[in-house]
N, C-alpha and C positions, 0 to 999 in steps of 0.2 A: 163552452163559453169562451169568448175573446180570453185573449193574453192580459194582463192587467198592466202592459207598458206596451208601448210600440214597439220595444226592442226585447221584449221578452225576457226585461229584468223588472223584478217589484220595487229594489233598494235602488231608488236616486236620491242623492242626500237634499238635492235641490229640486224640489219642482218647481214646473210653471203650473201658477195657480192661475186658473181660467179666469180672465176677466170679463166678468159678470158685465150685460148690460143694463146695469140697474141706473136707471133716469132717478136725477136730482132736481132739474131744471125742470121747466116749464113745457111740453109739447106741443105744437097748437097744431090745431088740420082747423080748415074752412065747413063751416056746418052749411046747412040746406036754407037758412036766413043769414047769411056770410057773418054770423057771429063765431067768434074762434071758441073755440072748447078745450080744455086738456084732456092730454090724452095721457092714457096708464100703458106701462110698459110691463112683460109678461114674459118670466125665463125660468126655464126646470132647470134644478139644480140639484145634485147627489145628495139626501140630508141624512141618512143613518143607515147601519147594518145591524144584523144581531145574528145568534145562534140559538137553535131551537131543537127539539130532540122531537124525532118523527118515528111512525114505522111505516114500513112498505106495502101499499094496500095492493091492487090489483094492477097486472103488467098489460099494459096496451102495446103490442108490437116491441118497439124500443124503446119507451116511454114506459113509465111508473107512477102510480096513484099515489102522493103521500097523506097518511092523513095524521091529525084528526082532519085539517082544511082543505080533502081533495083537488089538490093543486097539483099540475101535471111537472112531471121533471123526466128529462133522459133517463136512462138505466144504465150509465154508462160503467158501473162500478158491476155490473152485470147483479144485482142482486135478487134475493127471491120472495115472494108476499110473506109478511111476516116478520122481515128483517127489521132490527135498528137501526135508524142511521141517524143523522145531524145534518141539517140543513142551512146555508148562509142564506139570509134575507135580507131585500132592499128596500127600503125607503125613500122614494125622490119626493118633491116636493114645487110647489109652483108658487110663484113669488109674483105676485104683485107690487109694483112700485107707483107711486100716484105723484103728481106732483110737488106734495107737499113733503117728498124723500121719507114717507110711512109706507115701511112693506107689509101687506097682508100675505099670508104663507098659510096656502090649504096642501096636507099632506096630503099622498097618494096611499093605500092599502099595502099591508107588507106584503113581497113577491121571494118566494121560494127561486134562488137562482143555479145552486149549486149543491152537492151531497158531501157528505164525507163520510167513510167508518168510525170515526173519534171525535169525539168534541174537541182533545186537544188540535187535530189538525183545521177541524172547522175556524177553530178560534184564531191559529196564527194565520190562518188565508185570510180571516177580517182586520188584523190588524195590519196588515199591507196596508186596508183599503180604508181604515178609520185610523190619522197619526194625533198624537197628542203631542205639545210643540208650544216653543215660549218664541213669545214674539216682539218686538216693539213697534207700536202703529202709534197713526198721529188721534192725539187728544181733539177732538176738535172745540170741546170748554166743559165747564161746568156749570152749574147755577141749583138754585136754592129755592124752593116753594114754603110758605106758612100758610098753613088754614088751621083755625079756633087756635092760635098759639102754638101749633105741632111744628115744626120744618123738619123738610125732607130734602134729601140732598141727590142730584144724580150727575152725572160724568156722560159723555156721548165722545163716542171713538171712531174710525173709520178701519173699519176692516180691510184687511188685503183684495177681499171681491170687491172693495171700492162704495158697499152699500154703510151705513150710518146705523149704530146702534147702544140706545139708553137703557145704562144700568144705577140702581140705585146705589149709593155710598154711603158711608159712614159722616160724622161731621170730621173728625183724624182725618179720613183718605178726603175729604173735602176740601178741606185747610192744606194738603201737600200738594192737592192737583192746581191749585189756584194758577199755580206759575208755568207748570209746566206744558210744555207743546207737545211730547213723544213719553209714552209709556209700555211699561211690559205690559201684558197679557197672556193669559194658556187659552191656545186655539184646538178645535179640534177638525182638522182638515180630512174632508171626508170626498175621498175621490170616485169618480165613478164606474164601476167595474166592464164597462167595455169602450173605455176612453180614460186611461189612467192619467193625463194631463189632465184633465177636466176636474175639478174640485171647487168644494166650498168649502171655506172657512168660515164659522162659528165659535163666537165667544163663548168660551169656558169657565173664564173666573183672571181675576188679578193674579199678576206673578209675583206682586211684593207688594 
């Protein structure tokens, strides 16, 4: 499997988070009766990893059957049918953007990437590639909904990938955001392992 940095270090205290092309605006193209249409914009993006505990089914050449989800993986830890092992899995994901800056997001099937002997070792090779991280991004407002006498309150932020994203609040964190323009967040930037600059940030939760 690639290096998980171009320089074949995991710990940069700084990345560059890939800037996503996620369209806010309007895109027109010319249709077949010259009326303009929008258009949607369409970018994969790393969205999660996990670990998972496998055994070694049948050995193809250099390659290895894990199952229970016979999915092919190298053998490169040389191992033999029968064995345990721990497997790192990706999750990317495909991001629709519409004009109206609402992303629809159809995940892709977990993919067995990598082995290990231990869970602890599988575990720290995913947290290279999944960081948890307090951030300050810009507020872009709030506002307030009532139906049958109920209000709901929600907050819309702007993430570092530059895409727009509503969370629901309290009427407290409603009332503190009114004024402000920049707020913390817990992000969890999730890079992609054969292009370690490459990442998405996802909101996590409020930092205060």
């Amino acid at each position: 499997m690639s290096q998980y940095s171009s320089n074949g270090q995991y710990g940069k205290r700084f990345v560059k988070v890939m800037v996503l092309s996620i369209v806010t605006g309007l895109v027109l193209i010319m249709g077949a009766c010259s009326n303009n249409q929008e258009a949607e914009q369409t970018v994969g993006v790393p969205w999660d990893y996990r670990v998972e505990k496998a055994v070694v089914g049948e050995l193809i050449d250099g390659d290895m059957v894990i199952l229970p989800d016979n999915e092919m993986l190298p053998n490169d830890e040389n191992y033999a049918t029968g064995d345990t092992i721990w497997t790192l899995q990706y999750m990317g994901a495909q991001m629709v953007t519409g004009s109206d800056g609402k992303n629809e997001v159809t995940l892709t099937a977990w993919e067995p990437i990598k082995s290990f002997k231990t869970e602890q070792a599988a575990k720290e090779d995913m947290d290279k590639l999944k960081i948890q991280l307090n951030a300050e991004v810009d507020l872009v407002g709030v506002y307030q909904t009532e139906l049958n006498g109920k209000k709901r309150q929600f907050a819309v932020v702007t993430l570092p990938s530059g895409n727009q994203v509503k969370q629901p609040i309290d009427e407290e964190r409603y009332q503190q955001l009114k004024t402000m323009k920049k707020v913390n967040v817990m992000l969890e930037e999730v890079h992609d392992f054969s292009d370690y600059d490459m990442a998405y940030a996802k909101f996590k939760g409020w930092a205060s």
